[in-house]
N, CA, C and O of each residue as an XYZ file, in Angstrom:
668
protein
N     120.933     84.297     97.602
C     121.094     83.494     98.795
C     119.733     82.928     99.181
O     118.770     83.690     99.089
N     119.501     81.401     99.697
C     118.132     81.015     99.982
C     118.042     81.751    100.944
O     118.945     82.534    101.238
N     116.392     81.587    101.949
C     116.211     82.114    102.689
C     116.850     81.269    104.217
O     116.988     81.730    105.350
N     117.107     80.066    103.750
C     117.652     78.932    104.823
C     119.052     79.406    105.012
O     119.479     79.053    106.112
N     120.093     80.235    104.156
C     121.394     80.135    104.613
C     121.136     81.262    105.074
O     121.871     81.810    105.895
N     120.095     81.764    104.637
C     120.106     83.399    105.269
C     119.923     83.287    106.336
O     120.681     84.031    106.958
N     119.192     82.643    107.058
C     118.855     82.307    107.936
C     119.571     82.001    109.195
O     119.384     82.473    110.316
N     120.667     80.873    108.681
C     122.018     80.404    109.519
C     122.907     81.433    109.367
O     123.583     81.548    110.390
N     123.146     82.106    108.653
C     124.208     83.291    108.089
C     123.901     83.990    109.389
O     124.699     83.862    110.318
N     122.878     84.673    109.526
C     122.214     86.019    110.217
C     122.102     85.307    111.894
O     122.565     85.922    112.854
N     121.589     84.281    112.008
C     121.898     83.382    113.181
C     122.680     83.233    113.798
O     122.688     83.381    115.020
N     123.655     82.856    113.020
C     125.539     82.716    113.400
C     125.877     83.641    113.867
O     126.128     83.582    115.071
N     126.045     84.900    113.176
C     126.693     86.043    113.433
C     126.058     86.460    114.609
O     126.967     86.915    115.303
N     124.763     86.579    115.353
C     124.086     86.603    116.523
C     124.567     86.056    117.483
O     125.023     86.624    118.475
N     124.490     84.451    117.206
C     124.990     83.933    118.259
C     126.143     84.332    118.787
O     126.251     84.513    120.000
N     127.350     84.556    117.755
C     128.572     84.559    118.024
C     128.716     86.057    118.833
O     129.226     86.014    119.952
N     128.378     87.081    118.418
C     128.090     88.329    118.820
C     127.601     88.221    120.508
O     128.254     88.589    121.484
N     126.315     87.629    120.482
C     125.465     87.688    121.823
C     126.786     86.583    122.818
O     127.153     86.987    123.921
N     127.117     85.802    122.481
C     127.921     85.323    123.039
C     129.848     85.468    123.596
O     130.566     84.790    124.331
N     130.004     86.429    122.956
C     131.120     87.498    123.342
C     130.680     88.551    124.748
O     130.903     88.627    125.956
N     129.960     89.221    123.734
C     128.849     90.277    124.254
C     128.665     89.968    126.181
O     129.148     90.557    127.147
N     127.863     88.937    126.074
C     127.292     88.539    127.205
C     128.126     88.203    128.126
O     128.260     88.836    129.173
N     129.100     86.635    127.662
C     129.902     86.396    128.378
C     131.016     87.171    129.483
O     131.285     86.830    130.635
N     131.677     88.609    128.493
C     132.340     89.781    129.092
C     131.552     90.476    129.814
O     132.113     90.870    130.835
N     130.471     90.797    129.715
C     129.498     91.689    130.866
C     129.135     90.855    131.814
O     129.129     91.278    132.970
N     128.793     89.637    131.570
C     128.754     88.503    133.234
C     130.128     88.442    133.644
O     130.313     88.390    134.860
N     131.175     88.438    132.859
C     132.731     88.224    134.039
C     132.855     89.492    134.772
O     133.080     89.760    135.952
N     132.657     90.132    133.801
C     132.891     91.713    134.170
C     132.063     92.581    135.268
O     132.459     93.522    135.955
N     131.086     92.107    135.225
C     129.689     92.199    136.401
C     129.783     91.592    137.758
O     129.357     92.049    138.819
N     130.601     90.162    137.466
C     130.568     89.306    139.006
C     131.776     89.063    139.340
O     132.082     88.386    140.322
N     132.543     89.571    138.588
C     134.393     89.241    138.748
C     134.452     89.348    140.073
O     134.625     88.203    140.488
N     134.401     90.141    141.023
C     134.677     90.278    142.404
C     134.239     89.215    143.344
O     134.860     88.860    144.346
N     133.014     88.703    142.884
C     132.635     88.319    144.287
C     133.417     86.356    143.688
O     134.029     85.680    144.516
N     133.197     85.867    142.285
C     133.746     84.904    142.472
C     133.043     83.794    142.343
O     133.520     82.719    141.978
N     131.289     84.098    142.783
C     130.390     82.775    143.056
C     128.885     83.990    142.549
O     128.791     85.117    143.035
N     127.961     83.471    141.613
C     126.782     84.157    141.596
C     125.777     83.352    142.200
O     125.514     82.185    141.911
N     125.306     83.974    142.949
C     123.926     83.209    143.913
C     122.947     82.828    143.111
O     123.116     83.287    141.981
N     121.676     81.966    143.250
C     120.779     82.047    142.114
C     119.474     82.782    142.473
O     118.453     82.446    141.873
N     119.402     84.018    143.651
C     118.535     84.939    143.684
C     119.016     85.928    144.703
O     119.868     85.463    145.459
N     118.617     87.417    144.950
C     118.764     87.689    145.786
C     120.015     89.111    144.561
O     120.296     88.995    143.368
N     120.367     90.070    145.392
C     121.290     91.145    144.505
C     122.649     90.218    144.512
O     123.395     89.492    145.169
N     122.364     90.832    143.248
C     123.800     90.287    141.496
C     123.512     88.730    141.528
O     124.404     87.892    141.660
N     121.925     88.385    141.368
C     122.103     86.639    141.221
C     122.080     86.280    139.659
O     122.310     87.178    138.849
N     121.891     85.389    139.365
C     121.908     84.309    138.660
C     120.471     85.082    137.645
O     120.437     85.497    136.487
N     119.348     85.002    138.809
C     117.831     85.542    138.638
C     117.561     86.586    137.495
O     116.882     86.568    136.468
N     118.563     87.708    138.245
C     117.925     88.875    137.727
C     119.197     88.879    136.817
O     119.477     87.759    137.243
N     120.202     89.133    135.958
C     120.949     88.785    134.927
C     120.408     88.137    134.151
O     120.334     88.708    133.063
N     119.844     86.894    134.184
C     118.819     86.028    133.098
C     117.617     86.779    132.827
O     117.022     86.641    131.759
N     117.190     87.638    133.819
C     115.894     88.249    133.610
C     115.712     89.655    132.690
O     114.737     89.926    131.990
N     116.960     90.496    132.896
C     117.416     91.313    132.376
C     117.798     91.033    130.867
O     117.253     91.641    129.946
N     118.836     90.009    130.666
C     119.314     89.618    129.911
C     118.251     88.947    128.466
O     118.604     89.141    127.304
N     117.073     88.237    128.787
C     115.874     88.064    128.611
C     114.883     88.949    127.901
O     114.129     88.602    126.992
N     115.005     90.274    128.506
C     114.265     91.004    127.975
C     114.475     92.014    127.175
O     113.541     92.512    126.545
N     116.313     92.673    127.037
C     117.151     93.041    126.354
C     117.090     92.335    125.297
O     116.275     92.684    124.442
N     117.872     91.232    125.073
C     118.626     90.472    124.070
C     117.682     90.457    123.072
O     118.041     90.862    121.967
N     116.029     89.903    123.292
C     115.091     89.596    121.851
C     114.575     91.536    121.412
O     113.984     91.834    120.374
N     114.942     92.424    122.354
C     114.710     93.698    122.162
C     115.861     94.294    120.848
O     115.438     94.711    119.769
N     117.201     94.236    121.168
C     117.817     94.561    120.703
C     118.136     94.120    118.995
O     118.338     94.694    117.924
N     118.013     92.445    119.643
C     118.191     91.671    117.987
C     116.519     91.832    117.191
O     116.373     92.037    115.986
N     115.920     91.754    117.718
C     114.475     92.194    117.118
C     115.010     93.603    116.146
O     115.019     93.626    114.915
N     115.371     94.552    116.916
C     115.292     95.743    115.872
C     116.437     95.725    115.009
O     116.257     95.885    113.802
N     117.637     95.546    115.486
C     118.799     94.940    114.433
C     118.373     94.152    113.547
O     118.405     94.794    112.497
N     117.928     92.967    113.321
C     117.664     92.147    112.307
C     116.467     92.698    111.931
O     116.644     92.948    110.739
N     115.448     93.011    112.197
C     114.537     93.874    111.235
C     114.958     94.430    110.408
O     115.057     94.040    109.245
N     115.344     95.634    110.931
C     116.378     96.702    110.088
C     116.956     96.137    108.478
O     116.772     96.453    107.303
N     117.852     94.991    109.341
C     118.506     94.398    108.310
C     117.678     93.508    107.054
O     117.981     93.634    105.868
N     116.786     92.764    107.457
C     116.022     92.295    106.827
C     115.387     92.597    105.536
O     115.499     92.073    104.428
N     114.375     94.024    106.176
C     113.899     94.751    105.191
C     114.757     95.423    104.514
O     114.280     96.085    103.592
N     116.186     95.485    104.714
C     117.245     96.001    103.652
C     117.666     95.482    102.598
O     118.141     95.878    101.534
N     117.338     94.247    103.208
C     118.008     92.614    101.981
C     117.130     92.673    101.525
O     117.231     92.569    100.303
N     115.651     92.872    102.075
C     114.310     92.473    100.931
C     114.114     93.321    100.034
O     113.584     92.952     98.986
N     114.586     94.998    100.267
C     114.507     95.802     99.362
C     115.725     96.228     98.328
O     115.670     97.243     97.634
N     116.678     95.431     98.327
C     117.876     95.447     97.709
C     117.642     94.162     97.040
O     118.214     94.061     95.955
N     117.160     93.467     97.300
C     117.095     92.367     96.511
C     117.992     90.939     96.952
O     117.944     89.847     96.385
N     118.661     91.252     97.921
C     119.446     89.956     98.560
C     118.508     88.794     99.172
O     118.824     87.611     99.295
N     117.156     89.458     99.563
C     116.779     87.978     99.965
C     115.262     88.177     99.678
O     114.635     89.195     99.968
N     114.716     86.985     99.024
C     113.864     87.160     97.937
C     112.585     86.519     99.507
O     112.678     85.723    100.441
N     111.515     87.483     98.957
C     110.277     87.072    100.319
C     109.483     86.082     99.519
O     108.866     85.167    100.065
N     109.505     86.308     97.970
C     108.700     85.260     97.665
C     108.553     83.140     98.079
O     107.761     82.208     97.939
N     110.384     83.536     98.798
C     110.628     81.907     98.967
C     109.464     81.561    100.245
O     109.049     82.432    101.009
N     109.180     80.581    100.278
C     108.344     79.970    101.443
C     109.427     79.767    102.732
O     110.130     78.772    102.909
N     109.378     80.866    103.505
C     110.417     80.428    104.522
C     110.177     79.582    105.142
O     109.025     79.434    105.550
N     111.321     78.571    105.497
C     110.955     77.298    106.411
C     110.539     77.487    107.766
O     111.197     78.101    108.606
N     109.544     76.997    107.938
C     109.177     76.652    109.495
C     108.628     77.929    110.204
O     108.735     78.283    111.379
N     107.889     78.628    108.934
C     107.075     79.773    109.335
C     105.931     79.183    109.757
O     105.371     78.547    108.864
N     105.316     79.173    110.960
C     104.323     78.825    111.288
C     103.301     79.633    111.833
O     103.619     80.805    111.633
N     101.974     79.537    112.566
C     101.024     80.026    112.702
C     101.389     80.875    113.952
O     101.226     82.069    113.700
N     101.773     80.679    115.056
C     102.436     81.299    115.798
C     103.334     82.210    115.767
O     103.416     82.904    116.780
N     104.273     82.497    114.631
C     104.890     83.829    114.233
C     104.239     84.380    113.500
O     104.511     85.576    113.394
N     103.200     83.903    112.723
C     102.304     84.950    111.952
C     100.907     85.801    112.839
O     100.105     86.664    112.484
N     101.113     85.095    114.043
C     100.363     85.636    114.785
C     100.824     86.904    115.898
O     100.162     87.702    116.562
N     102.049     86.696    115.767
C     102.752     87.898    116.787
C     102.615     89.183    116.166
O     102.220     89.185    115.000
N     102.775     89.883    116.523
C     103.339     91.519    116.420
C     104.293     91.804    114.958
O     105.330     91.189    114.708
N     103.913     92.474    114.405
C     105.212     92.396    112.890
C     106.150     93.928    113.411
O     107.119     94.320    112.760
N     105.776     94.459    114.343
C     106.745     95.477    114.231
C     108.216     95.077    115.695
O     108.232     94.413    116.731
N     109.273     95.984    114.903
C     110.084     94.927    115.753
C     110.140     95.357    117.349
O     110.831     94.574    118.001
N     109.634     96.299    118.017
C     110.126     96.536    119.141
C     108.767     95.917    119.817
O     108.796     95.756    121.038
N     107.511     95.538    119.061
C     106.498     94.662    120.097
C     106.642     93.214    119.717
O     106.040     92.184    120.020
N     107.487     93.465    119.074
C     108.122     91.781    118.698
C     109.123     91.402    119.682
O     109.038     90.467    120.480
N     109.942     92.109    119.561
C     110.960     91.870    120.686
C     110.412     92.138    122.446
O     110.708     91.324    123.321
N     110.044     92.705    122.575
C     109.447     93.000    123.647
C     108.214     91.960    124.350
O     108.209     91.732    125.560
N     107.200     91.386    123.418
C     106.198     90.732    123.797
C     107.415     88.868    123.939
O     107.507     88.023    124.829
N     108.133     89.028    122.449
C     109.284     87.592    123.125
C     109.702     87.572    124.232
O     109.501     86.629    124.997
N     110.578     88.949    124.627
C     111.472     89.030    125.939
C     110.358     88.328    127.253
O     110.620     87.331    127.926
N     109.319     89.030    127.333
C     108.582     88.765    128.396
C     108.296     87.643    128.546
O     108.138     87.260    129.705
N     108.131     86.737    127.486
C     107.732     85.442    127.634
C     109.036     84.215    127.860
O     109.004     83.133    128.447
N     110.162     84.924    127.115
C     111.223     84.043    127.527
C     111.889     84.577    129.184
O     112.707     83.957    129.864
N     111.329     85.700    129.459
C     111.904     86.157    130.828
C     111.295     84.860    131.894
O     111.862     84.136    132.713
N     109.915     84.975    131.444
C     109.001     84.551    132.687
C     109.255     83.201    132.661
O     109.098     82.580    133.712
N     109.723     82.449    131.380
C     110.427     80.989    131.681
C     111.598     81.142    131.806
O     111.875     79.951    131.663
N     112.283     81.477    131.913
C     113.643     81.390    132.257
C     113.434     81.807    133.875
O     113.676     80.945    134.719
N     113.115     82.750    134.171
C     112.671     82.714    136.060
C     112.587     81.700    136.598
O     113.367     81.241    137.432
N     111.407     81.126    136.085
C     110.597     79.605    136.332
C     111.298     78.834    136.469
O     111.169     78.222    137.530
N     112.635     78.305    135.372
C     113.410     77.134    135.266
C     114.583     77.819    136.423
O     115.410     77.072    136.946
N     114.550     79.001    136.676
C     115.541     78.843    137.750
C     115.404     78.739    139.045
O     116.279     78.432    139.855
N     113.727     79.131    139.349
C     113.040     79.196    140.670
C     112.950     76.985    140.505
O     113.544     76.127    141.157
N     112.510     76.931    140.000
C     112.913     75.199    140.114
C     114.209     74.816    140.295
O     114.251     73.722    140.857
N     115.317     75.282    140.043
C     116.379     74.708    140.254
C     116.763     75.203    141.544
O     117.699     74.616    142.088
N     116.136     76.329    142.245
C     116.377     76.912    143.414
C     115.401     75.848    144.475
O     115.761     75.606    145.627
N     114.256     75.337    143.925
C     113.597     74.973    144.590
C     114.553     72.748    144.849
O     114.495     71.943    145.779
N     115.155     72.712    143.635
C     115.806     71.290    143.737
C     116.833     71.831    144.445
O     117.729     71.570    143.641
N     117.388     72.391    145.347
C     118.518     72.910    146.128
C     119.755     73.698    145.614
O     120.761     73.900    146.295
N     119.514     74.241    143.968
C     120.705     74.840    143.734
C     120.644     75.999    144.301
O     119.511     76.457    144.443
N     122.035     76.976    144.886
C     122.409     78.031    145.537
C     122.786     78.723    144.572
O     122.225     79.819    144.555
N     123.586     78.535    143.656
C     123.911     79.471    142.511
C     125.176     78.504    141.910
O     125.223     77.277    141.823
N     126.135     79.482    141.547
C     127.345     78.824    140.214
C     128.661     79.712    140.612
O     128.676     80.906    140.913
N     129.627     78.913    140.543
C     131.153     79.823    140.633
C     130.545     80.604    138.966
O     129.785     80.377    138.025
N     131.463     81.562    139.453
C     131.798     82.653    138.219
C     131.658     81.890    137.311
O     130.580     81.762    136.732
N     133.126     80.983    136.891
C     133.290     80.588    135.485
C     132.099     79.480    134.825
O     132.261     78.957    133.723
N     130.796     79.207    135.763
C     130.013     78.038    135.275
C     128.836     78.921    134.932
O     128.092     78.781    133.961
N     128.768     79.949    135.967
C     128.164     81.340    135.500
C     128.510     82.030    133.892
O     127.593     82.364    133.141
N     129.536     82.131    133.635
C     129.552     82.660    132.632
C     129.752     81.906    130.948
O     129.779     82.313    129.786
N     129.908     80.064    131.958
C     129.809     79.260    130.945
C     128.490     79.337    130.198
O     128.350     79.459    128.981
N     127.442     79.234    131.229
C     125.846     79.188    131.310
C     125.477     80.532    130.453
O     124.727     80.286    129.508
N     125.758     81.552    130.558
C     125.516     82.868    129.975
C     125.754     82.449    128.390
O     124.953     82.491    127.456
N     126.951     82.085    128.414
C     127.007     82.271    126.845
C     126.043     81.182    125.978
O     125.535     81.287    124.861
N     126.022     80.425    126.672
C     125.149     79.010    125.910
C     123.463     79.860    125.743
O     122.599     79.991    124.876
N     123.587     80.077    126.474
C     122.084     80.812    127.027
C     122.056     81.791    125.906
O     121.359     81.441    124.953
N     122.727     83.073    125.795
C     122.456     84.120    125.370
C     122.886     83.579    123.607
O     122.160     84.075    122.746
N     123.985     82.635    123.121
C     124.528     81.922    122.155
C     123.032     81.268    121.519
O     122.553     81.486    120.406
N     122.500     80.430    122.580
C     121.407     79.895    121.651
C     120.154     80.734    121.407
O     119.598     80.647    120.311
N     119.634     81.604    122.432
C     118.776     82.326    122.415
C     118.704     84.035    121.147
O     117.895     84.684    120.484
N     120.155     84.002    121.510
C     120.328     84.786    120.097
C     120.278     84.413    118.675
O     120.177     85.280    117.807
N     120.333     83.383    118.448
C     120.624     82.157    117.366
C     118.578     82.121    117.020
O     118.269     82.564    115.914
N     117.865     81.825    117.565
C     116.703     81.393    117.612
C     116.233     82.709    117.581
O     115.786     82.873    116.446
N     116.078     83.896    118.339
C     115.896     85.109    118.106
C     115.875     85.531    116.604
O     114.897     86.067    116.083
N     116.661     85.336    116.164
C     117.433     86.114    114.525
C     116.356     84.841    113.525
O     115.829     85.140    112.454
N     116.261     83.794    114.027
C     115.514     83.177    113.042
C     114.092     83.754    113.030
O     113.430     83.916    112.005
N     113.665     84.068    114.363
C     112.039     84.026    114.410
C     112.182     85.665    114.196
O     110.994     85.977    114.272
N     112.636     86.449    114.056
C     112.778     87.659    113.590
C     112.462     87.521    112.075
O     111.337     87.506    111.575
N     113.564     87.429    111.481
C     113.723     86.994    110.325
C     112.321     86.258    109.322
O     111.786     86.767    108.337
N     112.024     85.015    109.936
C     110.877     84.164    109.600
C     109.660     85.181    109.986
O     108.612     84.975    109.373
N     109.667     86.227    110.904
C     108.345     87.086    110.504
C     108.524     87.907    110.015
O     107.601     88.072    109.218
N     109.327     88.782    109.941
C     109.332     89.798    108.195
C     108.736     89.196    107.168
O     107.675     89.515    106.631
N     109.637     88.088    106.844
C     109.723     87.525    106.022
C     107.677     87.296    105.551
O     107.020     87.655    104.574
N     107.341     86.589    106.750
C     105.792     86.567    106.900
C     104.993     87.531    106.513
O     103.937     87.105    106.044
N     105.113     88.801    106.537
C     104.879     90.023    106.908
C     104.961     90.573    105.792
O     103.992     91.190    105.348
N     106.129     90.469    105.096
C     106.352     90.325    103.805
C     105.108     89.993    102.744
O     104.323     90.782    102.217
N     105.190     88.803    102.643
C     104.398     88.224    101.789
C     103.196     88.319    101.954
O     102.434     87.937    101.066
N     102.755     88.821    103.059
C     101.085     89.069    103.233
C     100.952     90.581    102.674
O     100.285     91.121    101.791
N     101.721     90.914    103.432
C     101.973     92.338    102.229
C     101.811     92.554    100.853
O     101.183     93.421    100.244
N     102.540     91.541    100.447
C     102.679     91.285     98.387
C     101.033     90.783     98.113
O     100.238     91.389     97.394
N     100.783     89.658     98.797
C      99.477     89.144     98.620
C      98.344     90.032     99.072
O      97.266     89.645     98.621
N      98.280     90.942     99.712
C      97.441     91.412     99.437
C      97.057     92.877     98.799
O      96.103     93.655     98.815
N      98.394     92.784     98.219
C      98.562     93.611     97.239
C      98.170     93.288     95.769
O      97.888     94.177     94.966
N      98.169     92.375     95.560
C      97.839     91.210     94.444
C      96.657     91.143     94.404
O      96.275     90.553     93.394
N      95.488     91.647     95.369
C      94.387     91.170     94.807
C      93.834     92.211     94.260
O      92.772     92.095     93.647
């Protein structure tokens, strides 16, 4: 398998996952009241914030896991040049829980941001169902992008490994 379908393969299944996942724990969380505020207890805020710092925690060590299983079984070859490995994932953390953890924080603290602006353009919050529309897109794409940049640093991590084993 290239490292590109691997890529969408392992992506997909994230998204689709984080987006079940999520969606049922936001209905299931705000079902009562009907409307989520966008700060203040059970908002909008702290669910994204939570949600934020969980989600790249969890898929960080899941797809690690998995990763280095395919690389040592032989399903997914590190020698390929993974696409769109750049200087910025080779610069993070290679282990997965300060991987996931140093992401979460940084996607927490923008995701706050973009909602303290939308609080600040006059939004109050979201009925339930736009709430939990928003969740899944959110947690759908963010899981999706998670599993790649996971993935794309093993993968990194990998090969610096081989190479400097090689010399």
């Amino acid at each position: 398998m290239s490292t590109t379908s691997y890529i969408r393969t392992q992506g997909t299944i994230a998204a689709i996952i984080n987006v079940v996942v999520n969606s049922l724990v936001t209905w299931l969380s705000h079902r009562p009241t009907g409307f989520v505020p966008l700060t203040g207890n059970g908002s909008m805020a702290i669910d994204v914030f939570v949600t934020s710092i969980v989600l790249p925690f969890l898929v960080s060590r899941c797809v690690s896991k998995g990763v280095r299983r395919d690389l040592d079984a032989g399903r997914l070859g590190a020698t390929d040049e993974p696409p769109g490995a750049g200087r910025v994932l080779s610069r993070l953390p290679a282990r997965w829980w300060a991987f996931g953890l140093l992401t979460g924080v940084g996607v927490a603290v923008v995701a706050v941001g973009v909602l303290s602006l939308l609080g600040a353009l006059g939004w109050s919050g979201l009925p339930l169902a736009g709430f939990v529309a928003f969740m899944a897109v959110y947690t759908g794409l963010f899981g999706y992008a998670m599993t790649r940049w996971v993935i794309l640093r093993q993968l990194t991590e990998r090969r610096a490994g081989a190479a400097a084993a090689g010399r």
